[in-house]
BAVEXDREN-869621 format. One record per residue (C-alpha): x, y, z; residue in three letters; residue number from 1. Coordinates in steps of 0.2 Angstrom, whole numbers, plus 2048, in hexadecimal, padded with zeros to 3 digits. Layout:
BEGIN
x / y / z / type / seq
X / Y / Z / Ala / NUM
...
//
This chain:
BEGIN
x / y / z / type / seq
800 / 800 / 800 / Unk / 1
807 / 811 / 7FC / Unk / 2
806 / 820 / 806 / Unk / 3
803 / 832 / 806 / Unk / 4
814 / 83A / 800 / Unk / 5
80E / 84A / 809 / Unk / 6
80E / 842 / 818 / Unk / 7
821 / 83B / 817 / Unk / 8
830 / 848 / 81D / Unk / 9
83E / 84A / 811 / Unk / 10
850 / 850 / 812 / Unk / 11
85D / 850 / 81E / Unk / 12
85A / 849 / 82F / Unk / 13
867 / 84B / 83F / Unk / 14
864 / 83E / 84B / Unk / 15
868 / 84D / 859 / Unk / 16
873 / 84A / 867 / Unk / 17
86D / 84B / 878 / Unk / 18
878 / 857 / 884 / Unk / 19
879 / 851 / 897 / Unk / 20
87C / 85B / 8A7 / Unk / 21
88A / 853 / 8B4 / Unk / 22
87D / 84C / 8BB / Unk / 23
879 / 842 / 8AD / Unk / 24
867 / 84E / 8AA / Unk / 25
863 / 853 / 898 / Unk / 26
869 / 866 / 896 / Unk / 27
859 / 86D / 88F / Unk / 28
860 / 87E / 889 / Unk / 29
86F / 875 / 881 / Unk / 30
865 / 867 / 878 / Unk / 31
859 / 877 / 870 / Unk / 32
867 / 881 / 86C / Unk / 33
871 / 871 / 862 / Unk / 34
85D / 86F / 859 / Unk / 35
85D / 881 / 853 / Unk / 36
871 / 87F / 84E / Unk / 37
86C / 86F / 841 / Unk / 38
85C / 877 / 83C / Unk / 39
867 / 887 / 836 / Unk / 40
875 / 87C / 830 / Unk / 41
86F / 871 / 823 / Unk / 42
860 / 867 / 82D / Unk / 43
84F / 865 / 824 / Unk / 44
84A / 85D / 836 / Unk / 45
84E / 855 / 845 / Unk / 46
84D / 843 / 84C / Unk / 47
853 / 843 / 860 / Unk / 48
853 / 836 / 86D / Unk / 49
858 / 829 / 85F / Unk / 50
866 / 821 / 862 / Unk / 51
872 / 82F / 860 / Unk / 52
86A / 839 / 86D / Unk / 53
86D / 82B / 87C / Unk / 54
859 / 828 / 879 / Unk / 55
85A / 817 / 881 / Unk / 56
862 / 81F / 890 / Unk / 57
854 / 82B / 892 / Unk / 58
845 / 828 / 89D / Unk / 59
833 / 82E / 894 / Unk / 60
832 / 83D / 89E / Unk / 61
841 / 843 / 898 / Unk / 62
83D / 844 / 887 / Unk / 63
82E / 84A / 88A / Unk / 64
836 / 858 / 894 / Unk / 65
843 / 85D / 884 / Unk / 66
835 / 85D / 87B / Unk / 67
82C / 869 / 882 / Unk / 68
83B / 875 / 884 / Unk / 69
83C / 873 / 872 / Unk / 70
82D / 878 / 86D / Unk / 71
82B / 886 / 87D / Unk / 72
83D / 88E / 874 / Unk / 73
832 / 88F / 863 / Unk / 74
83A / 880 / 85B / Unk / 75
830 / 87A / 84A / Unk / 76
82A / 86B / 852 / Unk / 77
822 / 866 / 83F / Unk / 78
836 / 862 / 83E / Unk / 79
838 / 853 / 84A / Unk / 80
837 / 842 / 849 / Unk / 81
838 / 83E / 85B / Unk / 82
840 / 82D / 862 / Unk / 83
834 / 824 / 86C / Unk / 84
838 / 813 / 86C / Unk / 85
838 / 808 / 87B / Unk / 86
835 / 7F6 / 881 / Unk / 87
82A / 7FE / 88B / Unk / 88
81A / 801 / 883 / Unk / 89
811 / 80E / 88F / Unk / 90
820 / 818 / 88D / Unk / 91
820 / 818 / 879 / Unk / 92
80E / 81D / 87B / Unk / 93
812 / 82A / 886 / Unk / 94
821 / 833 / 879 / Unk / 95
819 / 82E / 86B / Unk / 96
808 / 837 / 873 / Unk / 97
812 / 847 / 878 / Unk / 98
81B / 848 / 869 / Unk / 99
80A / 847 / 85E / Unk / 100
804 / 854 / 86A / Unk / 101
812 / 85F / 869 / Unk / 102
80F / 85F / 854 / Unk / 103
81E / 856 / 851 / Unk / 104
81F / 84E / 83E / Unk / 105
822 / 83E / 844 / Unk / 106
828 / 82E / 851 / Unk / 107
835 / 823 / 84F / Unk / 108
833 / 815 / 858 / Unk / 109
840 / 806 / 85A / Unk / 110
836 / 7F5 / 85E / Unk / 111
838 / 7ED / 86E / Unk / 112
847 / 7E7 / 86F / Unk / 113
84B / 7DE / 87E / Unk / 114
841 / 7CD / 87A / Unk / 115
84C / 7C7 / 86C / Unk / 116
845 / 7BE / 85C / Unk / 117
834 / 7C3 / 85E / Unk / 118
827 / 7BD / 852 / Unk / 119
821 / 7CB / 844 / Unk / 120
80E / 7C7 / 84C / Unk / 121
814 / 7CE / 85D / Unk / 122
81E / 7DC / 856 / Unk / 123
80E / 7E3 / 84F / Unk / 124
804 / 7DF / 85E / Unk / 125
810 / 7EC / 866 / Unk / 126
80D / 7F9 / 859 / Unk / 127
7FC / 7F4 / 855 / Unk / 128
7F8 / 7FA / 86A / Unk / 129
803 / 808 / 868 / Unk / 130
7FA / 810 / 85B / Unk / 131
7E9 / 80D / 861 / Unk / 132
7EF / 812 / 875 / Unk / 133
7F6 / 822 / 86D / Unk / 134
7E7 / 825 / 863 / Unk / 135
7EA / 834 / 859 / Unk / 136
7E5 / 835 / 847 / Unk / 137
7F4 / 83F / 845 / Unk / 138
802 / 834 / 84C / Unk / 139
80F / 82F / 83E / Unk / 140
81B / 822 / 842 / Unk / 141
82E / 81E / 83B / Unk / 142
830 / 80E / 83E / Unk / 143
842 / 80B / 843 / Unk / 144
84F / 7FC / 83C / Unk / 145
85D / 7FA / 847 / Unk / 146
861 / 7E8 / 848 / Unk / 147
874 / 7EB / 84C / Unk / 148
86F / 7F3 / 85C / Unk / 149
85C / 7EF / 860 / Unk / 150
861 / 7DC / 859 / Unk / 151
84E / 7DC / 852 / Unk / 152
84B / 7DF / 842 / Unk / 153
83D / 7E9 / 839 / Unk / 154
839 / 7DC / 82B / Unk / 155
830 / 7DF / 81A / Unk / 156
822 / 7D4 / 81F / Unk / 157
81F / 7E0 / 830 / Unk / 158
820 / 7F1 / 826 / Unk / 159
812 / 7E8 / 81B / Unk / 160
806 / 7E3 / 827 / Unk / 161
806 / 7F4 / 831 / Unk / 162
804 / 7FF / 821 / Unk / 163
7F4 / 7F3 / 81A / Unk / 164
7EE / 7F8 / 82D / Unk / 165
7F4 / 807 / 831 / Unk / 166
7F6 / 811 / 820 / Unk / 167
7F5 / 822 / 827 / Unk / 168
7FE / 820 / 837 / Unk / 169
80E / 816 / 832 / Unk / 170
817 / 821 / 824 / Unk / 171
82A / 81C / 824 / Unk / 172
839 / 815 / 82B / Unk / 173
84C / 819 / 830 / Unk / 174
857 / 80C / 82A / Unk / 175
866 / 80B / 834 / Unk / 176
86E / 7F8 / 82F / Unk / 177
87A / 7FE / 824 / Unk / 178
875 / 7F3 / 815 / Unk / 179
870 / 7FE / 808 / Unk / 180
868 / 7EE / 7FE / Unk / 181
85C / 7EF / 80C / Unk / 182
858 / 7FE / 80A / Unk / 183
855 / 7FD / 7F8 / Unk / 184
849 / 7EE / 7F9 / Unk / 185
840 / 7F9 / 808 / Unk / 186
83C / 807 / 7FA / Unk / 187
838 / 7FD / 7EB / Unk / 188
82F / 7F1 / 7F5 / Unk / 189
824 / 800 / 7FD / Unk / 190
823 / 80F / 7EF / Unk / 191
81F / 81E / 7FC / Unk / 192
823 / 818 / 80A / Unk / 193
82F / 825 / 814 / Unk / 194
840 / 81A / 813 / Unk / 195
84E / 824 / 81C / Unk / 196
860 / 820 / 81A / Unk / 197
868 / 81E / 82B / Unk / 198
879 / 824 / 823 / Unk / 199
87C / 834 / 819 / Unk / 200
888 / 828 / 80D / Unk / 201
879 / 822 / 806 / Unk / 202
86F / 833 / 802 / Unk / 203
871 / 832 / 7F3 / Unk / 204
86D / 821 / 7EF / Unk / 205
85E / 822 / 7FB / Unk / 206
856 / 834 / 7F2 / Unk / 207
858 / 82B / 7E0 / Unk / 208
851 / 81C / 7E7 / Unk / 209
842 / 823 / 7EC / Unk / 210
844 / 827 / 7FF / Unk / 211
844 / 834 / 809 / Unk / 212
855 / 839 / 80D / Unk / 213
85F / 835 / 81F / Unk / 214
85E / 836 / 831 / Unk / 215
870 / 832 / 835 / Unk / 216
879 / 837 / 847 / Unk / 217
88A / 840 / 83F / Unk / 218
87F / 84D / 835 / Unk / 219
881 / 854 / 845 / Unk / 220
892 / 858 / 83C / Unk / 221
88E / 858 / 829 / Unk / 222
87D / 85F / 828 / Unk / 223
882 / 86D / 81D / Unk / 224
88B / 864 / 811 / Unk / 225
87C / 856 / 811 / Unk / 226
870 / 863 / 80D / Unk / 227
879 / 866 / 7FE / Unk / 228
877 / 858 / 7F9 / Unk / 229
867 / 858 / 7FC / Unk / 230
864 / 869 / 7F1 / Unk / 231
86E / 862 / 7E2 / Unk / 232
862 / 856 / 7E1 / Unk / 233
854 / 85D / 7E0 / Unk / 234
85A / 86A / 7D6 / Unk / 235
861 / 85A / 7CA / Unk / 236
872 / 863 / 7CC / Unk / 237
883 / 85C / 7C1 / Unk / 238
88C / 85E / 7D0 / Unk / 239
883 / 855 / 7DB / Unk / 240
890 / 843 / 7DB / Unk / 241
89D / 850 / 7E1 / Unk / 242
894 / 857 / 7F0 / Unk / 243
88F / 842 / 7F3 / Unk / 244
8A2 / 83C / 7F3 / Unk / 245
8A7 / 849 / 802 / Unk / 246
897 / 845 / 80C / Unk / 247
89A / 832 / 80A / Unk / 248
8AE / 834 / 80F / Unk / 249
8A8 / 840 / 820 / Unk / 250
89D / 833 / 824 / Unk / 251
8A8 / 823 / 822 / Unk / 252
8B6 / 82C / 82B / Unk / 253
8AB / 831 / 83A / Unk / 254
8A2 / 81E / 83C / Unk / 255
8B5 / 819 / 83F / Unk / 256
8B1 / 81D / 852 / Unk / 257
8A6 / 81C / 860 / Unk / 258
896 / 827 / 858 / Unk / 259
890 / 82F / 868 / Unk / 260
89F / 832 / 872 / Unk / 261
8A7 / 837 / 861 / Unk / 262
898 / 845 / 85C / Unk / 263
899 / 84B / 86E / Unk / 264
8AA / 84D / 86F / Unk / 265
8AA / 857 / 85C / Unk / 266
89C / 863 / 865 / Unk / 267
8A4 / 867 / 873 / Unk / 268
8B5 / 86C / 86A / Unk / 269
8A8 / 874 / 85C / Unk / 270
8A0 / 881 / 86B / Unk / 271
8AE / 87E / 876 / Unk / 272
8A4 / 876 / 883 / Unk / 273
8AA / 865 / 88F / Unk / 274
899 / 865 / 894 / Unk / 275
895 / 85D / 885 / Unk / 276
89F / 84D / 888 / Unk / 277
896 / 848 / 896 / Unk / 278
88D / 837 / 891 / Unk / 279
880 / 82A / 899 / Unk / 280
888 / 81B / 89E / Unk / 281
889 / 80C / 898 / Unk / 282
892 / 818 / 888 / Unk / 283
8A2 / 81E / 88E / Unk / 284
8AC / 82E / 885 / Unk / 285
8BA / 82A / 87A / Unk / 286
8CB / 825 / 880 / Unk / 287
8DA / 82C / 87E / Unk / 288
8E0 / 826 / 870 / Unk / 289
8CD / 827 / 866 / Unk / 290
8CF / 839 / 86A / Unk / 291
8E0 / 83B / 861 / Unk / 292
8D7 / 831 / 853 / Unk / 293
8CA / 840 / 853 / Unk / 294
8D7 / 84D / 854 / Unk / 295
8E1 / 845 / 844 / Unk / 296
8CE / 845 / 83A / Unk / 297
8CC / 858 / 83D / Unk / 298
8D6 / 860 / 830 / Unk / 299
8CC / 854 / 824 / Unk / 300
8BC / 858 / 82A / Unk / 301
8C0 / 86B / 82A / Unk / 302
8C6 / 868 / 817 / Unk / 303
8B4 / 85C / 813 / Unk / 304
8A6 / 866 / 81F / Unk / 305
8AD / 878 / 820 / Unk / 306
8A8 / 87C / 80E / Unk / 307
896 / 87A / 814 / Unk / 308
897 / 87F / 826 / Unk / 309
89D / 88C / 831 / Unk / 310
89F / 880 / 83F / Unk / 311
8AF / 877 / 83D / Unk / 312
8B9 / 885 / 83B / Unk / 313
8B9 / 887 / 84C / Unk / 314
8BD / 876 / 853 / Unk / 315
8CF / 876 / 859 / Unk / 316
8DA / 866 / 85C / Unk / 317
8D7 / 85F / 870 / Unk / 318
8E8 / 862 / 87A / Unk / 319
8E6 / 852 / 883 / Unk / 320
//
């Protein structure tokens, strides 16, 4: 069953980093500021409390609570696909509730993934309640495929069964496994469906394809030069397999290391910030030698990203 391409967000997602106090609290006035930051830099919209943003470390309440700083600093909440996804399901109802109610475009939502190898009928039991505990007309769901982390798997014959009963409500999925043939089957198998790339090296490949472009945690870095992208496309632009190759290289160089600690530690030397580094266990910051591994990738991320952003002109080597 096809859906409405209105209903679908397009372009370039940052699966936004979450900023934690000492105390290990969500810094409100830091995780708004960082939104605003990608919205002016290159983002089309915002995905937090995904996996980049320490969403499994967060209680429900918490994202709640960023939420609504979010939207009392003015934020576009029309912009967010907000992560909600938990084994619990009373929680999922209640971000994916206050999301919808804040206007947010959409939900992303992990399965439950602490009950491994679970059966396809139970998977849409849980999404079946979901939806009709949430019981909004204007709740829009992103289904999100993680099996490397979540170790359950969104399968084809799932994503079929909840569009034939819930056309309206479920409208796309992030694909984070890394296999682009996956994603490719996903967007010819299901023509309309909103099919995000979890990886800005396969922008490109995803917008020609059909889909709807990436949610990807280091377009906290290269959002700019994404967008660009982005615009060549649209704009069927000559240049457009020049701007790809640089994206592609940024991305595959910054993957080399711990995502999270890595982002945080590019932010905090970006704004000149150490509060940035803090972390919720069980992820630890990098090590010694991971940071002098970052220090060695500056130049060439200055070289790759400055182009497109103002940001990294600013980041200086760490002295430690």
């Amino acid at each position: 069953m096809k859906n409405d391409e209105n209903k679908v967000a397009r372009g370039v997602y940052a699966a936004v980093l979450t900023p934690f106090s000492d105390r290990l609290e969500p810094d409100t006035l830091k995780f708004v500021e960082h939104c605003r930051w990608l919205l002016e830099n290159g983002c089309d919209g915002l995905a937090p409390f995904g996996t980049t943003g320490e969403g499994a470390s967060l209680s429900a309440g918490q994202k709640i609570e960023l939420l609504k700083a979010a939207k009392d600093a003015g934020l576009p909440m029309d912009r967010m696909i907000v992560g909600a996804g938990s084994c619990a399901l009373e929680d999922a109802v209640a971000v994916g509730r206050a999301a919808t109610l804040y206007g947010c475009e959409g939900v992303l939502f992990l399965p439950p993934f602490y009950f491994k190898n679970p059966s396809d009928d139970g998977l849409f039991n849980y999404f079946s309640e979901l939806i009709g505990r949430v019981a909004d007309e204007r709740f829009r769901i992103y289904l999100y495929h993680f099996p490397k982390m979540s170790a359950v798997p969104i399968s084809a014959h799932l994503i079929e069964r909840l569009l034939a009963a819930f056309p309206s409500t479920v409208v796309g999925l992030k694909d984070s496994s890394g296999d682009w043939s996956n994603t490719e089957m996903m967007l010819n198998k299901f023509p309309g469906f909103g099919v995000f790339s979890g990886s800005e090296e396969f922008l490109l490949d995803n917008l020609n394809a059909g889909g709807a472009g990436c949610i990807s945690a280091t377009t906290n870095v290269t959002a700019p030069l994404a967008q660009k992208v982005f615009q060549a496309w649209k704009a069927s632009s000559g240049e457009i397999e020049s701007l790809q190759n640089p994206l592609s290289e940024t991305r595959l160089m910054l993957q080399a290391l711990p995502m999270v600690p890595m982002l945080k530690a590019l932010k905090a030397l970006a704004v000149r910030d150490d509060n940035w580094l803090h972390i919720s266990p069980p992820l630890d910051r990098l090590t010694y030698d991971m940071r002098q591994a970052l220090d060695r990738m500056i130049p060439r991320l200055e070289t790759l990203v400055a182009a497109a952003s103002g940001l990294y002109g600013r980041v200086k080597k760490t002295d430690s």
